[in-house]
N, C-alpha and C positions, 0 to 999 in steps of 0.2 A: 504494500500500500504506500508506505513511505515514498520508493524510488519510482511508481507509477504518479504519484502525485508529483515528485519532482519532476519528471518525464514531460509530463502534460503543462506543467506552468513553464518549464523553461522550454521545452523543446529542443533539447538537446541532451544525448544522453551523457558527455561529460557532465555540464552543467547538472542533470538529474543525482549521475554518483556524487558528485561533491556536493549537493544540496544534503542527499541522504545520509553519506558521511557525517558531515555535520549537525545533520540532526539528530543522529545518535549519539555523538560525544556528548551531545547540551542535553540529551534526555540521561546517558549515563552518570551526567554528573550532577544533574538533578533528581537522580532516584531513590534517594533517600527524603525528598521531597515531597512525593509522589505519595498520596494519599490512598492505600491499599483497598479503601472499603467503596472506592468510586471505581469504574470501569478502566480498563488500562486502554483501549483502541481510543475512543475520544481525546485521551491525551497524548498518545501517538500523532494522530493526526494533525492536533492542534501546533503540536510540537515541530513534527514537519513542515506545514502549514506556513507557517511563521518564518521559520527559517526560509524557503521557497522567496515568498514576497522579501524577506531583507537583501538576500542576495542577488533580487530582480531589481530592486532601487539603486542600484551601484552598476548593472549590467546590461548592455543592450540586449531585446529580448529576439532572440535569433529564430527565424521561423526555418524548421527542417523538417525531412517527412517523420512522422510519428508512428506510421505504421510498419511493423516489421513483416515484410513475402513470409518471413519462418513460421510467423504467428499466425497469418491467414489459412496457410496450409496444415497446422495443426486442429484448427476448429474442427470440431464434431462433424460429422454427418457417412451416411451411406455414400462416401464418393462422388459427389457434385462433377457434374459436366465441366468441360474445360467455358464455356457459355456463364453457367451461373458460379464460378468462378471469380469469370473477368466481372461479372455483376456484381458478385458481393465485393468484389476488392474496390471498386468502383464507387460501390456504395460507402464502402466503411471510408475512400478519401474523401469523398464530398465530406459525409460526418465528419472527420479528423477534419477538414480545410474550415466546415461550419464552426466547427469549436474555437478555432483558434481566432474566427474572428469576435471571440466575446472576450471580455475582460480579462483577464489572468484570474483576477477573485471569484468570478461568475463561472470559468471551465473548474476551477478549483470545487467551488459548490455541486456544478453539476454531477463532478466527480466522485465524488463522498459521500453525495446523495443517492445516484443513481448506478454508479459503477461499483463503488466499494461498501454500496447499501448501510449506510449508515442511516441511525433515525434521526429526526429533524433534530431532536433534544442530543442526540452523540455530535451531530455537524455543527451547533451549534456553541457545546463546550466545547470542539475541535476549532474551530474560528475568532469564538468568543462577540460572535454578534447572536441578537436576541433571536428567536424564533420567526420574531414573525416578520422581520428582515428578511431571515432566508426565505423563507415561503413566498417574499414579494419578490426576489433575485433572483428565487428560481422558475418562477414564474414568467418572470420579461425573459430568463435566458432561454424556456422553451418557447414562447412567443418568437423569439429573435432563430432560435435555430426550426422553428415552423416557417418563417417567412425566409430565412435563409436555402433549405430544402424545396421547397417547392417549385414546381416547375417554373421556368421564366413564363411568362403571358407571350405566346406568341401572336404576332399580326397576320389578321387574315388576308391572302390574297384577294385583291379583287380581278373579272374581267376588265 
């Protein structure tokens, strides 16, 4: 979770290792801090989280492909046509290229929300904005990646 979340805010997989790197030494050496009777993933995430944005405020945010050919080829299925292949690859870069055009905070949310299934109250101590923040941010970011996906309008020919 950690080095996918760096992954997706920096888009880079150095940038990702040394995000995650780092947010391990700052959680190792706050874990005696680390309040044992609360959830340990919420603070994980928060943890990364944080680190991710300080190390974006000092760095240009370098747009690369995010999806790995390894990873596409491993997904599930009865053996997909080389056709719904190229489709889904297709599909998952639009999604990767739709993501990258929302905020770094908003792909982050949608991330933790939706990919790493966190509940609103985990994404929320993971962040540290209120609840009902996130529910309106993730809201406009489906909104923005609804309008981002969907088909261009094309114009009709006339005679």
């Amino acid at each position: 979770m950690v080095y996918r979340l760096g992954l997706r805010m920096h888009r880079d997989e150095g940038e990702a290792r040394e995000s995650a790197q780092e947010a391990f030494l700052k959680m190792h050496r706050s874990l005696a801090t680390f309040d044992s009777t609360r959830p340990l993933r919420p603070w994980v995430a928060r943890v990364a989280y944080t680190t991710c944005l300080q190390r974006m405020r000092g760095a240009t945010h370098k747009a690369t492909d995010a999806v790995d050919p390894d990873d596409l080829a491993a997904l599930p299925g009865a053996g997909p046509t080389p056709e719904q292949r190229s489709a889904q690859a297709q599909h998952v870069e639009r999604l990767d290229q739709a993501l990258g055009q929302l905020s770094a905070q908003d792909q982050a949310l949608v991330l933790l929300r939706y990919r790493d299934e966190l509940e609103l109250a985990e994404v929320s101590e993971a962040t540290g904005l209120p609840v009902t923040t996130i529910k309106t941010r993730l809201f406009r970011a489906r909104q923005a990646l609804r309008r981002l996906l969907s088909p261009a309008p094309t114009e009709e020919l006339r005679p």
